[in-house]
N, C-alpha and C positions, 0 to 999 in steps of 0.2 A: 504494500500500500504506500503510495506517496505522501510528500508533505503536504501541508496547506495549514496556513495559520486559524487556529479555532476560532478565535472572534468573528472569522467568516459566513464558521460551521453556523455559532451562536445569531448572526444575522439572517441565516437564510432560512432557521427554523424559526425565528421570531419574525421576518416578512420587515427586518429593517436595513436589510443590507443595501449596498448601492447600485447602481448601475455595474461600473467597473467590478466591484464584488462579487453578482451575480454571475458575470461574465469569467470571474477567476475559478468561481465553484463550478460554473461548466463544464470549463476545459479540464480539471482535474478528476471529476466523475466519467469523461471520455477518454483520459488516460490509464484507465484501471478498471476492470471489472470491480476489483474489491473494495473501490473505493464509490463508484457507482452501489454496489451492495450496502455497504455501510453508511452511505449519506441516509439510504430512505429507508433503512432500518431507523436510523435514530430520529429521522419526520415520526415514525409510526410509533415509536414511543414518546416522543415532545406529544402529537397528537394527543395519546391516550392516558395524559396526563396531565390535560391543560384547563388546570379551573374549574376542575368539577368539584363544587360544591357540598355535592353529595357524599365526597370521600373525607376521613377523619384528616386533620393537618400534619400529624403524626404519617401518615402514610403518603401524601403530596411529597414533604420533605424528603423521605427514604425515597420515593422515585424520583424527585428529582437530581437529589444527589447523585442517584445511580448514573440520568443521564448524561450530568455534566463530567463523572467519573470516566463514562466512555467517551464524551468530547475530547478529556484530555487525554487517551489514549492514542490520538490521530497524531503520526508525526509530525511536529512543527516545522514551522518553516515563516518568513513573513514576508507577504505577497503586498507588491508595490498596487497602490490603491490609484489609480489614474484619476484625473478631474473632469476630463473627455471620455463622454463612452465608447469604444473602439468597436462601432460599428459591423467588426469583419467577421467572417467565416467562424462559427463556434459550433466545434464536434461533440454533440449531446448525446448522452445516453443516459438511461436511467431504469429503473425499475420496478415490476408490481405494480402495473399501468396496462386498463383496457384504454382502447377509446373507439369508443360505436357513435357512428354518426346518421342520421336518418330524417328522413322527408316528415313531416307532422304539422298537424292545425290544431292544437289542441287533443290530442289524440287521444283516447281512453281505449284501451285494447281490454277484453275482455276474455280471459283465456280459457277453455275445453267450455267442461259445464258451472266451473264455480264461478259464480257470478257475485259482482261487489259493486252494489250501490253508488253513483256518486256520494250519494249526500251520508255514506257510511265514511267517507275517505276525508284525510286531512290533505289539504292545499298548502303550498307555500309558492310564492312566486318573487322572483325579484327583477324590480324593475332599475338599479341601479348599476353603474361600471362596477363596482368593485363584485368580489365574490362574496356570496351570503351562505354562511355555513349552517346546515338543518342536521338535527342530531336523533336518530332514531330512538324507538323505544328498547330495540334489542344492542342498543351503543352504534350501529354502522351512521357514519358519516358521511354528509353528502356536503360538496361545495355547488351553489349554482350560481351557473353566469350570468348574464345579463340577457333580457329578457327569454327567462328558463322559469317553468314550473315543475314542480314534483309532487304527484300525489299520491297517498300512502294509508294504511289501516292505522288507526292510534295503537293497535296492540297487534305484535303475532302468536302472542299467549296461545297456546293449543293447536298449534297452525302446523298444517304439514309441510308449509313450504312460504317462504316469504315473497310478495308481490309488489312492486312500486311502479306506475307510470308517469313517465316522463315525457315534456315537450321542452324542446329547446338545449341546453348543454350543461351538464354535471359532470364532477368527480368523485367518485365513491370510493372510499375504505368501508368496504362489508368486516362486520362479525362473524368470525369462522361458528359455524351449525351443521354437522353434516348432517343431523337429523330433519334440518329444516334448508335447503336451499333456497339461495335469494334468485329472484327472477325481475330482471329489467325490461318492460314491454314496450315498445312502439309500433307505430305502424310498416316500418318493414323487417324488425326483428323481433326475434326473441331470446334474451340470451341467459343462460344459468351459468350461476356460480357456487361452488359452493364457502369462497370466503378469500376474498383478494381484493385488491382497488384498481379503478378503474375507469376511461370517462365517456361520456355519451352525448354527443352533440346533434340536433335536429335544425332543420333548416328545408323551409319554404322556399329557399332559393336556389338549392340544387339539387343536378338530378341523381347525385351518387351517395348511397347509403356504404357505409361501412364499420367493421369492426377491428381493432388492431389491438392484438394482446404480445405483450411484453414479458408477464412474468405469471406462472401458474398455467395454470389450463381452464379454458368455457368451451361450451357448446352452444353453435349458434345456428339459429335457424330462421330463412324466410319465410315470410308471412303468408307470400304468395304462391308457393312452392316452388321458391327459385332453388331450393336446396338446405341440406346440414352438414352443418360441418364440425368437426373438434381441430380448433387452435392451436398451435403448439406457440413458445416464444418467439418475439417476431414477425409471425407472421398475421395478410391483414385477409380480412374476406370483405368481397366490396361486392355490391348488386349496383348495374344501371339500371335505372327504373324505364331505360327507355326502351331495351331487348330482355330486360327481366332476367340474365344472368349474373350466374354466381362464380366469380374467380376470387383466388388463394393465390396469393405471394407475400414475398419477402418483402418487410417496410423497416422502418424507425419512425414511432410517432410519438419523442420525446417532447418536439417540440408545442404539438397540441395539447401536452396535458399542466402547460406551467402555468396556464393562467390562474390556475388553482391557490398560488402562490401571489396573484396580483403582476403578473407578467404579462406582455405584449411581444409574440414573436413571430420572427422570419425566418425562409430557409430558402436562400436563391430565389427570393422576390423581389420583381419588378416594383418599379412608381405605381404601377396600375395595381397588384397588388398591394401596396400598403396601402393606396387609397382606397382598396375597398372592403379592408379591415376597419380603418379608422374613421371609414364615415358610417359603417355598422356599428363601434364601438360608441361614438360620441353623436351619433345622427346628427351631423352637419353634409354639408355638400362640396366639395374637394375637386379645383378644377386646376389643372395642371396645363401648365403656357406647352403651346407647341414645340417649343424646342428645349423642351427636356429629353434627356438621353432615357426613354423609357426602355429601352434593351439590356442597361445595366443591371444586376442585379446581387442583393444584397442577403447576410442571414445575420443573424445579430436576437439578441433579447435585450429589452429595455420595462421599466416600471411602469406600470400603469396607474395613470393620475387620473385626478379625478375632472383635470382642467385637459384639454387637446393642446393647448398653446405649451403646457408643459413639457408633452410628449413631443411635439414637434420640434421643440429647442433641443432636444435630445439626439434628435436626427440629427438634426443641419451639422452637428458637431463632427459628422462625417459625411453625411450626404450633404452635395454641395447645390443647397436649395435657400431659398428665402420664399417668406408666405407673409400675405395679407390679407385681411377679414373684410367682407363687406357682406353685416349682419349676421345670420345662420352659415355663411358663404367663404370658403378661402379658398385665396388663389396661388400656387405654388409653382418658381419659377427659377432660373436659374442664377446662381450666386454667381454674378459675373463684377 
């Protein structure tokens, strides 16, 4: 395992680290398997130890100590904190990451013959940029994005098997159950687990559903009877909705699952690309002067703020752009 100075560790499981920071614990989790391993081991225990209330403080202290015991286990080192966020190429991996992504309008999928009420089911919805974290009754955790719903039984007390439908994009750390498996429904999947994290992204604006698992094993099945499949790590199953097939390959889709963390990222995206993440994320309208070099292309992670003029100062720092506002409206052009 490599070095990396822990107060990094310590920033990126608290969601205060910085640009440049984020961008060091990247490159260090894609230098190492074991160091990828050990990063999100120690998220799932900061996780599952973060201000619950409901635990004596005597018990809070002992786990925390434990985890900052294993912080200082990671060999040191201290990593130069840049003022510029360096924009370039960052080899990410990571682990213990689904991410299913699929077509939905509000979807309630209904599965075999057990049937579940809306008005039996709890709602959450967030309409804000940042991620809003929902905390099940059996402890599994859900992060959701921005305009994303999950709706869920208040109990799985007696249950054979646990059920949550979703519109829009989460990240899940399930409660390992083998007696009760968790089941994520959409309208063009369906996917069991029996206890791993994972994320699920829906969207009305394309036509490609998909699943990509990282770590662990699911089974994933179309709705439509485009096919089933068993995942192994790595790889992703995607359906066109427009030929209704089912293909299986090799991905990485570390980078889809950081927003979890309050992240904004890229992987060899164009201008047209990031504008049409950033006018998704901040609903404004993003028009870009003709003679931008819209062929270059860029991969990088940056913070997600809760102002756009934030995140844009973040770019220009390497992308060679200037922007002005007129109203709901910016216009982005070259820094000449």
């Amino acid at each position: 395992m490599s070095t990396i100075d822990k107060k990094i560790i310590l920033g990126y499981l608290n969601k205060t680290a910085s640009d440049a920071e984020y961008e060091a614990i990247l490159k260090w989790i894609g230098e190492d398997e074991n160091n990828k391993k050990y990063l999100f081991d120690l998220e799932s225990l900061y996780n599952s130890i973060e201000w619950d209330e409901s635990l004596s403080d005597g018990y809070l202290e002992s786990e925390k100590d434990r985890l900052l015991k294993r912080i200082s286990d990671v060999p040191q080192i201290d990593v130069p904190v840049k003022k510029k966020f360096n924009f370039s190429f960052v080899k990410i991996a990571a682990c213990i990451v689904v991410l299913f992504s699929a077509i939905g309008f509000g979807y309630l999928y209904l599965h075999d013959n057990k049937k579940i009420g809306r008005r039996d089911l709890l709602s959450v919805q967030n309409d804000g940029v940042k991620a809003k974290e929902v905390i099940l009754e059996d402890g599994t955790k859900i992060w959701l994005n921005q305009n994303s719903t999950i709706s869920y039984p208040p109990t799985f007390e007696g249950e054979e098997e646990r059920r949550v439908y979703l519109t829009g994009e989460a990240y899940f750390e399930v409660t390992k159950n083998k007696k009760s498996p968790f089941y994520v429904e959409s309208e063009a999947f369906n996917v069991r687990v029996l206890g791993t994290s994972f994320n699920i992204k829906s969207s009305n604006m394309s036509n490609i559903s998909s699943v990509t698992l990282v770590n662990g094993e699911i089974e994933v099945k179309g709705n439509n009877n485009e096919g089933h499949v068993t995942l192994s790590p790595g790889q992703k199953a995607e359906i066109n909705h427009t030929d209704h097939r089912l293909k299986v390959y090799e991905t990485n889709a570390v980078l889809d699952v950081l927003w979890h963390n309050d992240l904004i990222t890229f992987e060899n995206a164009t201008l047209l690309d990031i504008r049409e993440t950033l006018e998704s994320l901040y609903e404004v309208k993003i028009y870009l002067d003709p003679s931008l070099n819209i062929r270059s292309k860029y991969s990088g992670v940056i913070k997600k703020r809760d102002s756009i003029d934030s995140v844009l100062n973040s770019l220009t720092n390497t992308i060679p752009f200037k922007y002005e506002y007129t109203g709901r409206s910016i216009r982005i052009f070259p820094n000449q």
